[in-house]
BAPAMAR-637986 format. One record per atom (N, C-alpha, C, CB): residue number from 1; residue in one letter; atom name; y, z, x; chain. Coordinates in nm, 4 decimals, padded with zeros to 6 digits, always signed. Atoms other than C-alpha are relative to their C-alpha. Last residue first. Glycine has a CB too. Example, Ala and Ser with C-alpha at 12.3 -4.5 7.8 and 13.67 -1.06 7.14 Angstrom:
// BAPAMAR-637986
REC   seq   type   atom          Y          Z          X   mol
REC     2      S      N   -00.1190   -00.0060   -00.0820     A
REC     2      S     CA   -00.1060   +00.7140   +01.3670     A
REC     2      S      C   +00.1090   +00.0730   -00.0770     A
REC     2      S     CB   +00.0462   -00.1415   +00.0414     A
REC     1      A      N   -00.1190   +00.0000   +00.0890     A
REC     1      A     CA   -00.4500   +00.7800   +01.2300     A
REC     1      A      C   +00.1200   +00.0000   +00.0900     A
REC     1      A     CB   +00.0027   +00.1246   -00.0992     A
// end
This chain:
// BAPAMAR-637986
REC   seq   type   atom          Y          Z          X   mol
REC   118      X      N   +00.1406   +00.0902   +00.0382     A
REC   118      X     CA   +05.7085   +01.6148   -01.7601     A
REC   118      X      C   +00.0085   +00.0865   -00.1623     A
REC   118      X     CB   -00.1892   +00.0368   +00.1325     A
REC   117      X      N   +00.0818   -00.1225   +00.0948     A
REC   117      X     CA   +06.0928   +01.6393   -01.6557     A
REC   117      X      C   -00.1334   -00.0807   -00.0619     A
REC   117      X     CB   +00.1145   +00.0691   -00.1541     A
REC   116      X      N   +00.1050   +00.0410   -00.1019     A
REC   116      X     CA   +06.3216   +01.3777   -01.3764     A
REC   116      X      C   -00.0571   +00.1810   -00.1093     A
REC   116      X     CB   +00.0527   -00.0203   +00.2414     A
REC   115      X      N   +00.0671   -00.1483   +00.0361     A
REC   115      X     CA   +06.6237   +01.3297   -01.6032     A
REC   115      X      C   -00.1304   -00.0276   +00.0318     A
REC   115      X     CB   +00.0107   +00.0593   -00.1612     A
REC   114      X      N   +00.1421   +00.0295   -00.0628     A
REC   114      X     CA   +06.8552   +01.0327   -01.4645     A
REC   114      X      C   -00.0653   +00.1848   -00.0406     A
REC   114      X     CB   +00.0153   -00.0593   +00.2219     A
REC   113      X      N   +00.0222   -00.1147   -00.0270     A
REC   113      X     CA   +07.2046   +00.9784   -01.6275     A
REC   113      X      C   -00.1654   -00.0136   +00.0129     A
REC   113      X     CB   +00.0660   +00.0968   -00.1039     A
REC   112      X      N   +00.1719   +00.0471   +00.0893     A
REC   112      X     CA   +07.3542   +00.6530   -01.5329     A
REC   112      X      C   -00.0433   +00.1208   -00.0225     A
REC   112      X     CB   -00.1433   -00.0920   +00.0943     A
REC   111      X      N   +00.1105   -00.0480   -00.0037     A
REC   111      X     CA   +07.7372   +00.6766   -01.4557     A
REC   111      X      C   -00.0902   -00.0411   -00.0519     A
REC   111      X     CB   -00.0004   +00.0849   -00.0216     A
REC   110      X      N   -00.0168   -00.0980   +00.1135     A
REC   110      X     CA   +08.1136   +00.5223   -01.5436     A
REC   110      X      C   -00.1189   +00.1157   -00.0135     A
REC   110      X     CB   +00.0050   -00.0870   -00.1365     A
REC   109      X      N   +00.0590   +00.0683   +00.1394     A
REC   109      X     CA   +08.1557   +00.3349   -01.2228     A
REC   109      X      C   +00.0139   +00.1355   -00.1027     A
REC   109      X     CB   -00.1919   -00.0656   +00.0173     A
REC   108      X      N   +00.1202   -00.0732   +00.0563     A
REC   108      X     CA   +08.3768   +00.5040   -00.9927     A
REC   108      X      C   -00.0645   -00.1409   -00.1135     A
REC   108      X     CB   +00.0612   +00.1760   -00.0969     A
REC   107      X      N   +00.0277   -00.0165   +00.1121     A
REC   107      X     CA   +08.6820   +00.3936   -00.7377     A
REC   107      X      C   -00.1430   -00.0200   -00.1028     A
REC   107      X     CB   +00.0846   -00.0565   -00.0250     A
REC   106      X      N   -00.1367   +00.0522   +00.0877     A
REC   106      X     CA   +08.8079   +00.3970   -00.4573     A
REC   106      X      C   -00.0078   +00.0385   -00.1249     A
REC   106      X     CB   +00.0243   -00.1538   -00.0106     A
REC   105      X      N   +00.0135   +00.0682   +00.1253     A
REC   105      X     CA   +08.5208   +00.6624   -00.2525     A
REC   105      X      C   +00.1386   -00.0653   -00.0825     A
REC   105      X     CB   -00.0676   +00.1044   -00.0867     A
REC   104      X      N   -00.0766   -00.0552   +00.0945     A
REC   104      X     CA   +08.5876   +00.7358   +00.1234     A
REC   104      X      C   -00.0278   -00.0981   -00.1178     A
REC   104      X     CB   +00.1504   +00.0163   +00.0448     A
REC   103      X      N   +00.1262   -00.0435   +00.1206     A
REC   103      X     CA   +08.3387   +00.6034   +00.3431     A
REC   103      X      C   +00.0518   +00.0330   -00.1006     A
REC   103      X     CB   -00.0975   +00.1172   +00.0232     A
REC   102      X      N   -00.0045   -00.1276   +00.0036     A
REC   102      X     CA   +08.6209   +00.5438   +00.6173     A
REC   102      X      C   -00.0729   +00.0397   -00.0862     A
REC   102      X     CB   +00.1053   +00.0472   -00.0108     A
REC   101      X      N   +00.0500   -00.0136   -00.1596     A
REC   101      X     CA   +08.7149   +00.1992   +00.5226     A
REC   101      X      C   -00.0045   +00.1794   +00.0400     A
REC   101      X     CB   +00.1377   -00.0968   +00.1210     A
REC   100      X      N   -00.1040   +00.0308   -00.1124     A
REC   100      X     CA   +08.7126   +00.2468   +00.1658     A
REC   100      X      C   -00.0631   +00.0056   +00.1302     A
REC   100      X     CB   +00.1203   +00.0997   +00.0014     A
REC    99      X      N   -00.0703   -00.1086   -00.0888     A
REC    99      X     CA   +08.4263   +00.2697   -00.0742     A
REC    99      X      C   +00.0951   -00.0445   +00.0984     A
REC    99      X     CB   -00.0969   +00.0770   +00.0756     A
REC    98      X      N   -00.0476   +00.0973   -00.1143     A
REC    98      X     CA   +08.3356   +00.1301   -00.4393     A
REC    98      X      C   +00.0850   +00.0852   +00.0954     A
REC    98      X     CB   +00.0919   -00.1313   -00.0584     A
REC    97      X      N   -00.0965   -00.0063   -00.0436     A
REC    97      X     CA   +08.1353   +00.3840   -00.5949     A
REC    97      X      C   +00.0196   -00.1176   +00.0906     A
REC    97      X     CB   +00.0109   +00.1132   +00.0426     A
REC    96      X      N   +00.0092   +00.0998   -00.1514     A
REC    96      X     CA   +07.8283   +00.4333   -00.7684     A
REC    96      X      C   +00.1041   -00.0112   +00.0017     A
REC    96      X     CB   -00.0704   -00.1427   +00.0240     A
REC    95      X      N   -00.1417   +00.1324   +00.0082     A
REC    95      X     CA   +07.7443   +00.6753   -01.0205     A
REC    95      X      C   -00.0091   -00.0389   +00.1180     A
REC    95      X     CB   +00.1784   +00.0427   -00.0293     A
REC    94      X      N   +00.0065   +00.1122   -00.1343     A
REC    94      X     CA   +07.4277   +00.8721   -01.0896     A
REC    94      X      C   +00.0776   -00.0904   -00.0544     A
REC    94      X     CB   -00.1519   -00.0735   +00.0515     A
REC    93      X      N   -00.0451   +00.1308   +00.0309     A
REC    93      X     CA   +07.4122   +01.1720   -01.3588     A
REC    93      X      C   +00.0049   -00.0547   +00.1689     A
REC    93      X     CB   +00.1616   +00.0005   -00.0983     A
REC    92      X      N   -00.1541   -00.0356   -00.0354     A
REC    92      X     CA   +07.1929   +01.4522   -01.2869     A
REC    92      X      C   +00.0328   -00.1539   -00.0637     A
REC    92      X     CB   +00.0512   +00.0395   +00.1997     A
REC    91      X      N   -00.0097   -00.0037   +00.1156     A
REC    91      X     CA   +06.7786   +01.5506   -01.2284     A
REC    91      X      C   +00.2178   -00.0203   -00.0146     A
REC    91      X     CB   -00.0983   +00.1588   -00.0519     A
REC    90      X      N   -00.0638   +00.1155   +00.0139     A
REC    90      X     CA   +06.7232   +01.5121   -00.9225     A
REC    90      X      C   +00.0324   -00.0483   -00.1264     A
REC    90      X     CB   -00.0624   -00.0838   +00.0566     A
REC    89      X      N   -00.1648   -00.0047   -00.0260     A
REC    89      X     CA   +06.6279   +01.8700   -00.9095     A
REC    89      X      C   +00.0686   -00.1057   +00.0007     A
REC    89      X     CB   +00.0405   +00.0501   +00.1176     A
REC    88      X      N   -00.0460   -00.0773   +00.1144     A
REC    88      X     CA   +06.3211   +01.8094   -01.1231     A
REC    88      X      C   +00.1655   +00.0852   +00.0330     A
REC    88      X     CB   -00.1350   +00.1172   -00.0311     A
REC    87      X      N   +00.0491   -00.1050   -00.0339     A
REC    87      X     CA   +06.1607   +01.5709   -00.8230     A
REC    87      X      C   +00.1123   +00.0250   -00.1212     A
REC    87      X     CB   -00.0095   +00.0586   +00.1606     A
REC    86      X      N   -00.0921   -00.0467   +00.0766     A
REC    86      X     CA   +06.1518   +01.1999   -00.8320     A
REC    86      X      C   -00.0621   +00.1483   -00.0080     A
REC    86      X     CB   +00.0218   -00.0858   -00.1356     A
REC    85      X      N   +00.0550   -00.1148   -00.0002     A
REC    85      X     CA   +05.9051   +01.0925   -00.5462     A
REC    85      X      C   +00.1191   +00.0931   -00.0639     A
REC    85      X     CB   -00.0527   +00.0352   +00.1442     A
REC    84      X      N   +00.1535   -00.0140   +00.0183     A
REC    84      X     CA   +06.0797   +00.7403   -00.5263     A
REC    84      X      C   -00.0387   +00.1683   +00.0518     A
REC    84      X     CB   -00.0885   -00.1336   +00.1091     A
REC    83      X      N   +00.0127   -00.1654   +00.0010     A
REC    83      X     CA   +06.4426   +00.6234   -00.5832     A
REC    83      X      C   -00.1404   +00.0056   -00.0094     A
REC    83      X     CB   +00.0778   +00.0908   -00.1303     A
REC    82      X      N   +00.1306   +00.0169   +00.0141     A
REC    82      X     CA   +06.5383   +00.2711   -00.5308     A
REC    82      X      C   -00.0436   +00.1559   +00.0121     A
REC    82      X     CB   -00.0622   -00.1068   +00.1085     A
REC    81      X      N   +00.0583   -00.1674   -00.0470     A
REC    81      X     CA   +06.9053   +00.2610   -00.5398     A
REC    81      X      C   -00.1300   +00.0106   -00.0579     A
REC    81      X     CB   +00.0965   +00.1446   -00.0651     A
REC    80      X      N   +00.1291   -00.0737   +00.0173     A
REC    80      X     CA   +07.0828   -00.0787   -00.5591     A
REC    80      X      C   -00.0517   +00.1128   +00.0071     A
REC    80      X     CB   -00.0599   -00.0298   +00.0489     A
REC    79      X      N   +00.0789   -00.0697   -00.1129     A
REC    79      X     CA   +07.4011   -00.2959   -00.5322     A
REC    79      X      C   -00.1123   +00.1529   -00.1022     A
REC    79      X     CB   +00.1579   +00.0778   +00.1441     A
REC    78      X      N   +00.1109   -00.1223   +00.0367     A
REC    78      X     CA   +07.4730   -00.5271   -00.7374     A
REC    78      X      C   +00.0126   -00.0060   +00.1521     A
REC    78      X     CB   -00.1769   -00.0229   -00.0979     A
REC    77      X      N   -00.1039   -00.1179   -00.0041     A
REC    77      X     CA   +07.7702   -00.8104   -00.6320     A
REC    77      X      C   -00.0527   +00.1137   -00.0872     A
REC    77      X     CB   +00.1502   -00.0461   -00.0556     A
REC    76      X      N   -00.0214   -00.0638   +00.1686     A
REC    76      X     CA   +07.5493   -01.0882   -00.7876     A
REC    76      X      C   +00.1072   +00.1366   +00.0034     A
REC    76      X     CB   -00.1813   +00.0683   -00.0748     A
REC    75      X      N   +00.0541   +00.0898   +00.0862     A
REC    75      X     CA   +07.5624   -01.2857   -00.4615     A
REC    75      X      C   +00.0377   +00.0399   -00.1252     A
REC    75      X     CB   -00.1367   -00.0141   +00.0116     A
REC    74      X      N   -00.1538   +00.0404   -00.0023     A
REC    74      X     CA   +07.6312   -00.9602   -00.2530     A
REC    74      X      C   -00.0193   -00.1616   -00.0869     A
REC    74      X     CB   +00.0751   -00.0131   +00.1977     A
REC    73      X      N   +00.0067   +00.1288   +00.0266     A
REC    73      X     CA   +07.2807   -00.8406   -00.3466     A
REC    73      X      C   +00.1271   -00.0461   +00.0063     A
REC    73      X     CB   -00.0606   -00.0287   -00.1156     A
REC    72      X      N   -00.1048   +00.0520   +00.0816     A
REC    72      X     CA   +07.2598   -00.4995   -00.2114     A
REC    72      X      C   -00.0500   -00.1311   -00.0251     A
REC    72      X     CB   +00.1413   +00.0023   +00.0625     A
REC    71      X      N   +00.0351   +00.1551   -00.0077     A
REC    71      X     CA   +06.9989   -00.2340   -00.1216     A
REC    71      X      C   +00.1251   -00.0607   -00.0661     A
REC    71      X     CB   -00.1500   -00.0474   -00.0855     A
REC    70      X      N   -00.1161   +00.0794   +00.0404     A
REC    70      X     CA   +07.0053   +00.1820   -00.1003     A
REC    70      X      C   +00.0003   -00.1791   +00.0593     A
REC    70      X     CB   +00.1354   +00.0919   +00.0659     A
REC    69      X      N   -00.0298   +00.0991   -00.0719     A
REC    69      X     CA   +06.6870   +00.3560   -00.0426     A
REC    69      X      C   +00.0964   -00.0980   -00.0813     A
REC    69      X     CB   -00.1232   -00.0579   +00.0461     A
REC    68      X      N   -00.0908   +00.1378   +00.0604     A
REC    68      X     CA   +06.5886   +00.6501   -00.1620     A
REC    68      X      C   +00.0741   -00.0584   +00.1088     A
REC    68      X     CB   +00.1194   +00.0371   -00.1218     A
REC    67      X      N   +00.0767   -00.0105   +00.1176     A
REC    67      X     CA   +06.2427   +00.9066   -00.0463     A
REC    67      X      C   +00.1412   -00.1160   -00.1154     A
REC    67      X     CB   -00.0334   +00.2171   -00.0476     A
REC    66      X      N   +00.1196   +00.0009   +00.0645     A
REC    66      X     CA   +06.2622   +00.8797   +00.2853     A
REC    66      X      C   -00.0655   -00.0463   -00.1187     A
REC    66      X     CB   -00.0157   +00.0826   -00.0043     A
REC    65      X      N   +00.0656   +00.0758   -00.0974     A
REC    65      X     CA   +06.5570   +01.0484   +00.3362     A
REC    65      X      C   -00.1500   -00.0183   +00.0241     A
REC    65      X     CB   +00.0440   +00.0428   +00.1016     A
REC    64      X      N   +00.0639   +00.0692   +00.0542     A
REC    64      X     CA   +06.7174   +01.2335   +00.0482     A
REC    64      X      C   -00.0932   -00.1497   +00.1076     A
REC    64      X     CB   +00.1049   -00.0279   -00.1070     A
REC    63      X      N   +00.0912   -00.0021   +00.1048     A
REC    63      X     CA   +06.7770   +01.5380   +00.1570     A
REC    63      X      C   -00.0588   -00.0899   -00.0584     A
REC    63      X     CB   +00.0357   +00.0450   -00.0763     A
REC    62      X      N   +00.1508   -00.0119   -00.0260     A
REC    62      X     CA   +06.8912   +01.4257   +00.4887     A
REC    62      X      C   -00.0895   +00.0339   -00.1248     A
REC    62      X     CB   -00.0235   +00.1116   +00.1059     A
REC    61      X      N   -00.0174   -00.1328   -00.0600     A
REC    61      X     CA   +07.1953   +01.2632   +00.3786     A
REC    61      X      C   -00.1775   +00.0265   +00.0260     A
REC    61      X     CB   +00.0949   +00.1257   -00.1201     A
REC    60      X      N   +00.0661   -00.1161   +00.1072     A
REC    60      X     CA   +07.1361   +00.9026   +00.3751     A
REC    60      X      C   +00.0278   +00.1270   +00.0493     A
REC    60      X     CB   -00.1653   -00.0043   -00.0200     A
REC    59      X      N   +00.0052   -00.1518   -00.0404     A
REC    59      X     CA   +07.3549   +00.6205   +00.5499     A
REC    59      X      C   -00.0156   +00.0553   -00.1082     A
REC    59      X     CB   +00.1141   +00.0632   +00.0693     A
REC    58      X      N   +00.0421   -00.1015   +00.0735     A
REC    58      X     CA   +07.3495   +00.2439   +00.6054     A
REC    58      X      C   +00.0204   +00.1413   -00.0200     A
REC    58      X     CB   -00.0837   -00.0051   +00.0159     A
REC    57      X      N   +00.0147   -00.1460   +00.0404     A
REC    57      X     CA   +07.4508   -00.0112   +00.7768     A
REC    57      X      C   +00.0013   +00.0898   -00.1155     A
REC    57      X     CB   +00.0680   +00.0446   +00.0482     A
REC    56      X      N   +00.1609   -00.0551   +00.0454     A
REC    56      X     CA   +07.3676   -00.3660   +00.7281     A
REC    56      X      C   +00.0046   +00.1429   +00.0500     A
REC    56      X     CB   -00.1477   -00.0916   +00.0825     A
REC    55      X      N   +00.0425   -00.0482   -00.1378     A
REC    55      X     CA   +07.7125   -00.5603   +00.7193     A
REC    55      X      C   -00.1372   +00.0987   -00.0314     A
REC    55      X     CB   +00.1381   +00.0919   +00.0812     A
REC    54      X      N   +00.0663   +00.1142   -00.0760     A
REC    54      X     CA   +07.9015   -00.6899   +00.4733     A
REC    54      X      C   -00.0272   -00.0056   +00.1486     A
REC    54      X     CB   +00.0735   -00.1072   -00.0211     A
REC    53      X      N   -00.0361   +00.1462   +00.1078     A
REC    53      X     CA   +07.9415   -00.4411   +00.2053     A
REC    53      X      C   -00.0460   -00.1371   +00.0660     A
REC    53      X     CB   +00.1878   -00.0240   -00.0288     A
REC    52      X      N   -00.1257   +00.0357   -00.0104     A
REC    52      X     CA   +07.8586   -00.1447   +00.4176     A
REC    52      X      C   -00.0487   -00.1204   -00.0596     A
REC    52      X     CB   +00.0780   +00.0040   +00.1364     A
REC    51      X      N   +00.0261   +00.1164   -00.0501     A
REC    51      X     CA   +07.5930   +00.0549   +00.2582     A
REC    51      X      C   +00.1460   -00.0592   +00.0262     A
REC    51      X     CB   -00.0934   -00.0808   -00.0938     A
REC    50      X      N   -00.0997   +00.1036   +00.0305     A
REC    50      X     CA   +07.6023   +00.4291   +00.0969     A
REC    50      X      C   -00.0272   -00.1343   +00.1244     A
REC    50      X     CB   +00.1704   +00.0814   +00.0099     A
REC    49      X      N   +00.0044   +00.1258   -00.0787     A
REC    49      X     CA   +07.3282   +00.6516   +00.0040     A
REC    49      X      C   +00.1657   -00.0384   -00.0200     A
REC    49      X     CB   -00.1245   -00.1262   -00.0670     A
REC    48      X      N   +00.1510   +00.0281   -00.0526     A
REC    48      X     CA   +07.3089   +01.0038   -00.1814     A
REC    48      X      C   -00.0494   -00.1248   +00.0695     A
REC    48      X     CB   -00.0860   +00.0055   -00.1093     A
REC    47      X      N   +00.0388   +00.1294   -00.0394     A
REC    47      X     CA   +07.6531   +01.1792   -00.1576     A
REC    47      X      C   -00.1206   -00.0558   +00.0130     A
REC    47      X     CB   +00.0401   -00.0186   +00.0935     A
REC    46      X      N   +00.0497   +00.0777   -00.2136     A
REC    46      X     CA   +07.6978   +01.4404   -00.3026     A
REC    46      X      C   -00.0236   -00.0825   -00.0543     A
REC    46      X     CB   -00.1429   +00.0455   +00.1375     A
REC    45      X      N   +00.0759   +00.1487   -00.0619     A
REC    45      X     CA   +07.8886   +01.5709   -00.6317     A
REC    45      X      C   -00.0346   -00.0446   +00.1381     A
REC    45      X     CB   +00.0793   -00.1089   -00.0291     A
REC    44      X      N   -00.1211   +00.0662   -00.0391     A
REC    44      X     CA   +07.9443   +01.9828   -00.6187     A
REC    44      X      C   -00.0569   -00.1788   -00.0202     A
REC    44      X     CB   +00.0510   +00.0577   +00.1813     A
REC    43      X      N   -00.0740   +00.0692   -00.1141     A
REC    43      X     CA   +07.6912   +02.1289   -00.8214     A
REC    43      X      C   +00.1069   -00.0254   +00.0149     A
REC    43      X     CB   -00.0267   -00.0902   +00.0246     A
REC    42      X      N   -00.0122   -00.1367   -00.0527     A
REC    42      X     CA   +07.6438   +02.3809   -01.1754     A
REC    42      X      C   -00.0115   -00.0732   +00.1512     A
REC    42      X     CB   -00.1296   +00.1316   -00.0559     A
REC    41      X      N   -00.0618   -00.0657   +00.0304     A
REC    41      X     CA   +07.4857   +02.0220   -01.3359     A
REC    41      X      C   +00.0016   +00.1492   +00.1143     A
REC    41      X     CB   -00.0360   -00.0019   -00.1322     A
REC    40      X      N   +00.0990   -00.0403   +00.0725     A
REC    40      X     CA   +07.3920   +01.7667   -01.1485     A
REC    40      X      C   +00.0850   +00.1199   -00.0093     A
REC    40      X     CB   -00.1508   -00.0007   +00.0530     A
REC    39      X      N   -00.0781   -00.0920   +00.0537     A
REC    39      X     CA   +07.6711   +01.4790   -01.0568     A
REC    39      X      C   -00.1033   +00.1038   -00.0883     A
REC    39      X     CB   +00.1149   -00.0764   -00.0853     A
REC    38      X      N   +00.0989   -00.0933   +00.1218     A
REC    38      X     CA   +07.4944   +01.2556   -00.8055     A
REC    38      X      C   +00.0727   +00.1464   -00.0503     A
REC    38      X     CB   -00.1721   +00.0545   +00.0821     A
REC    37      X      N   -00.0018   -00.1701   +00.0012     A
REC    37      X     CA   +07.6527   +00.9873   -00.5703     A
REC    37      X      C   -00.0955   +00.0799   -00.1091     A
REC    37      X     CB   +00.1604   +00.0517   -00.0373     A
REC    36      X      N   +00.0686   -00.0736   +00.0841     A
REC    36      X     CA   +07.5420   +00.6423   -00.4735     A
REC    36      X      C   +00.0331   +00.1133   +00.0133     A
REC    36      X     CB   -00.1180   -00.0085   +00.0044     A
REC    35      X      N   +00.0790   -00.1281   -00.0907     A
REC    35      X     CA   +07.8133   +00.4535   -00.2115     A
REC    35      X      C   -00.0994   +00.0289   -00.1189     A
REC    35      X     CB   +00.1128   +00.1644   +00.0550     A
REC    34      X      N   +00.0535   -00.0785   +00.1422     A
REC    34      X     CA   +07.9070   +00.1049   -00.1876     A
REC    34      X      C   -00.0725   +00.0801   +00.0352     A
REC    34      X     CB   -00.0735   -00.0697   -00.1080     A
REC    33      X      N   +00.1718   -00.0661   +00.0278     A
REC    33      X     CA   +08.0976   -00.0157   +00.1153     A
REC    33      X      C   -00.0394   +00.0049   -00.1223     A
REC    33      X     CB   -00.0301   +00.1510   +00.0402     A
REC    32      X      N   +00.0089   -00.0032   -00.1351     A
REC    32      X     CA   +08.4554   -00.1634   +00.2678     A
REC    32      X      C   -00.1503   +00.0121   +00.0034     A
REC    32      X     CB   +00.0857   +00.1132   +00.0727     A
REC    31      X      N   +00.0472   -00.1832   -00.0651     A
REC    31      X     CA   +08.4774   -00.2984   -00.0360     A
REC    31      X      C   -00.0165   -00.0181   +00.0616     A
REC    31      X     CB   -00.0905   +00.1033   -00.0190     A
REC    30      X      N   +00.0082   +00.0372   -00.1474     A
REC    30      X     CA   +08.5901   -00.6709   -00.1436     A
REC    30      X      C   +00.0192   +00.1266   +00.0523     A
REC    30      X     CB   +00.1051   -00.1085   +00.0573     A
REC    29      X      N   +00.1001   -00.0823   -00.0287     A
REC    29      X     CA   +08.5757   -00.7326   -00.5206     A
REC    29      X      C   -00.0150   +00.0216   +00.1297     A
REC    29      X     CB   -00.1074   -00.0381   -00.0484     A
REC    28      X      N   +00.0124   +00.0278   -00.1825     A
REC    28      X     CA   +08.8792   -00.8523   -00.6801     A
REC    28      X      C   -00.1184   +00.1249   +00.0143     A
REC    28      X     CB   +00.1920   +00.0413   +00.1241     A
REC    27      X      N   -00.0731   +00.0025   -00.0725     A
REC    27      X     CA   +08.8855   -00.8154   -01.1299     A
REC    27      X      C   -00.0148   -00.0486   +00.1739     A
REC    27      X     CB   +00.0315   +00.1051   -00.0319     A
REC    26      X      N   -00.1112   +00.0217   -00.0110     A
REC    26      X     CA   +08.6208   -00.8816   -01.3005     A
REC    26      X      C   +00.0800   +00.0345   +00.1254     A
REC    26      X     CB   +00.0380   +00.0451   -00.0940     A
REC    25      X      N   -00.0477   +00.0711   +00.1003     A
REC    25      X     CA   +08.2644   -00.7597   -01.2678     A
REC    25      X      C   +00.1743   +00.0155   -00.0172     A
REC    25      X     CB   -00.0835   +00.0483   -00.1243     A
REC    24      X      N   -00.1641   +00.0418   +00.0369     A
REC    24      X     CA   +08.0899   -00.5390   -01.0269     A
REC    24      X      C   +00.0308   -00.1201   -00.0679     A
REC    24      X     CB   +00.0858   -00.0170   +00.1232     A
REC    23      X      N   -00.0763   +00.1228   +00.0558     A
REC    23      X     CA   +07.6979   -00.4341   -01.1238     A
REC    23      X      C   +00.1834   +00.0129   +00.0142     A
REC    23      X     CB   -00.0499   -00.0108   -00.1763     A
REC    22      X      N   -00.1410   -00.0413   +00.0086     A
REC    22      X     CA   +07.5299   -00.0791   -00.9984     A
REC    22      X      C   +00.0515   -00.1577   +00.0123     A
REC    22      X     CB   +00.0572   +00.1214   +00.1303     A
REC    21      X      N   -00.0808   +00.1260   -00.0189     A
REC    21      X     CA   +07.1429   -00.0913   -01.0427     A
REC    21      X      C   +00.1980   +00.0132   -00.0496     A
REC    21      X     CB   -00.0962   -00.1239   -00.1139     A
REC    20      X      N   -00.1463   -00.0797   +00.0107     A
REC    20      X     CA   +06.9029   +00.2442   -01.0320     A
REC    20      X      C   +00.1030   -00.1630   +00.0569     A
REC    20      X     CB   +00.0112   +00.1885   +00.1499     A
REC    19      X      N   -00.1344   +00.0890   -00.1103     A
REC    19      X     CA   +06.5895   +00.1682   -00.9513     A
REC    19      X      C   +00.1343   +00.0158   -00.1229     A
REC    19      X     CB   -00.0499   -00.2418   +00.0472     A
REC    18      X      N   -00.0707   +00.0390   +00.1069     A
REC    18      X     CA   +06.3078   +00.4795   -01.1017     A
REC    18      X      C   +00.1430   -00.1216   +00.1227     A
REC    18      X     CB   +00.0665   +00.1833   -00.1096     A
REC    17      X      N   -00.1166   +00.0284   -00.0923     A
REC    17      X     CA   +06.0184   +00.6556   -00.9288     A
REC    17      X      C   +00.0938   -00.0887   -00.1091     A
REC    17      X     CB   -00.0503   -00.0928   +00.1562     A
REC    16      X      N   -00.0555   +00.1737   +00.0655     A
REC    16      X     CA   +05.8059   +00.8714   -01.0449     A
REC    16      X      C   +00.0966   -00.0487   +00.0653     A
REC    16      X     CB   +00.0638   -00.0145   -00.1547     A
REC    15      X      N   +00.0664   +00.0898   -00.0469     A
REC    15      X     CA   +05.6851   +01.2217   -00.8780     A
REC    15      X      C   +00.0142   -00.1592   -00.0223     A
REC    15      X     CB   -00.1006   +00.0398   -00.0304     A
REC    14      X      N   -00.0053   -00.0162   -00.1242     A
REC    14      X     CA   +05.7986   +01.4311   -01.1440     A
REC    14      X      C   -00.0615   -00.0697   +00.1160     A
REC    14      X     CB   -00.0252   +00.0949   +00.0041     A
REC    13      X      N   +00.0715   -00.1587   -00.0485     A
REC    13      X     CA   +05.8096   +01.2528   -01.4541     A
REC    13      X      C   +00.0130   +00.0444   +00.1238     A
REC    13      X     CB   -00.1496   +00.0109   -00.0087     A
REC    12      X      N   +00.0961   +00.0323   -00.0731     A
REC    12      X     CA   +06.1042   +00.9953   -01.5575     A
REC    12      X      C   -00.1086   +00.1336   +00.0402     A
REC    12      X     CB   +00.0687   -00.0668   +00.1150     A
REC    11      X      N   +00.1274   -00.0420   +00.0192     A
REC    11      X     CA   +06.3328   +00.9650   -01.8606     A
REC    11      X      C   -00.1228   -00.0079   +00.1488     A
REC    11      X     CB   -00.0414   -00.0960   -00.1273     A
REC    10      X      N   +00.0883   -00.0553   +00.0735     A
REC    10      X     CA   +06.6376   +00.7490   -01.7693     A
REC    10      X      C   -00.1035   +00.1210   +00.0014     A
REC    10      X     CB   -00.0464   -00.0791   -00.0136     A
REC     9      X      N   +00.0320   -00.1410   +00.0598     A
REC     9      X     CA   +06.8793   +00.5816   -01.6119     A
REC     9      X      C   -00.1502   -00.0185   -00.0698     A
REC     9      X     CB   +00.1269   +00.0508   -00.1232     A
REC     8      X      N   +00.1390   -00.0341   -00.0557     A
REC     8      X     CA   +06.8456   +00.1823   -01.4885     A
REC     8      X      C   -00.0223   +00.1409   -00.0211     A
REC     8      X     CB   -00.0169   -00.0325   +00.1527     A
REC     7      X      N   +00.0932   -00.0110   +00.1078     A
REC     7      X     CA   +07.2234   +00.1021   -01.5342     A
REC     7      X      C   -00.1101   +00.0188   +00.0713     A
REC     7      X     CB   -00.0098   -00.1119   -00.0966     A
REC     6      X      N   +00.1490   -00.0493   -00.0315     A
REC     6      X     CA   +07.5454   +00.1618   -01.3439     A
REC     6      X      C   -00.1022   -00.0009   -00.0979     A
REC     6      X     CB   -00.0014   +00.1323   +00.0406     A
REC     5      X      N   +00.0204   -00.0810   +00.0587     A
REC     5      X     CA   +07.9115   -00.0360   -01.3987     A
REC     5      X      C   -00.1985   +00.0196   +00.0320     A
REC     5      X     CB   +00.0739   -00.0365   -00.1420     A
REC     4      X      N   +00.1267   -00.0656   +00.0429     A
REC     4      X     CA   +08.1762   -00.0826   -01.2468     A
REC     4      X      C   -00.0882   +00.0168   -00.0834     A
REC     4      X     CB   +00.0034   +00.0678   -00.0006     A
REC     3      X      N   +00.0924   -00.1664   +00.0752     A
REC     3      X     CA   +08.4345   -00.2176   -01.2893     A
REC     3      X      C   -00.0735   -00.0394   +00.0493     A
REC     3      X     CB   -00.0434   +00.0571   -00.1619     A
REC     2      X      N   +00.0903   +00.0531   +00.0752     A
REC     2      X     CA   +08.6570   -00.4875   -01.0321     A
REC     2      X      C   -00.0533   +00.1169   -00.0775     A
REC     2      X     CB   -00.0976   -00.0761   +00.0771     A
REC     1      X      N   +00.1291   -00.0372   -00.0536     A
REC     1      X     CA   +09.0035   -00.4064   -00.8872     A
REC     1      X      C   -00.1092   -00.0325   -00.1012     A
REC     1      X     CB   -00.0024   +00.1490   +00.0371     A
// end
């Protein structure tokens, strides 16, 4: 299977926005999807976008609707997360996932950690 791996973390104020880039490399690459999750502390991980691989669906939970938007580049095999009106609960690590048929996550990148404070 291919890694993972997530970059674009960081530092942002409330209200900011920040892209968020998830890169496969080596191994076979051929997901059913790619998902965005979020590991904030004293949570469970959710789900915050996922995309089918080759095909143009989509899906946001409602919290975040609106406000991120998941994108791919099958070409470079990135996929994307455009985050806008960063708020102080979005505050967390952000991994991406390669997903099975069935949304189900295979396997993880390593994370980005995103801290949304003024």
């Amino acid at each position: 299977q291919a890694q993972l791996a997530e970059s674009g973390g960081g530092l942002v104020q409330p209200g900011g926005s920040l892209r968020l880039s998830c890169a496969a490399s080596g191994g076979t690459f051929s997901p059913f999807g790619m998902g965005w999750f979020r590991d904030a502390p004293g949570k469970e991980r959710e789900v915050l976008a996922a995309i089918v691989w080759d095909g143009d669906t989509t899906y946001y939970p409602r919290s975040v609707m609106g406000r991120f938007t998941i994108s791919k580049d099958q070409a470079k095999k990135t996929v994307y997360l455009q985050m806008s009106d960063l708020q102080r609960e979005d505050t967390g690590v952000y991994l991406c996932a390669a997903l099975r048929t069935g949304w189900s996550p295979d396997y993880w990148g390593q994370g980005t950690q995103v801290t949304v404070s003024s």
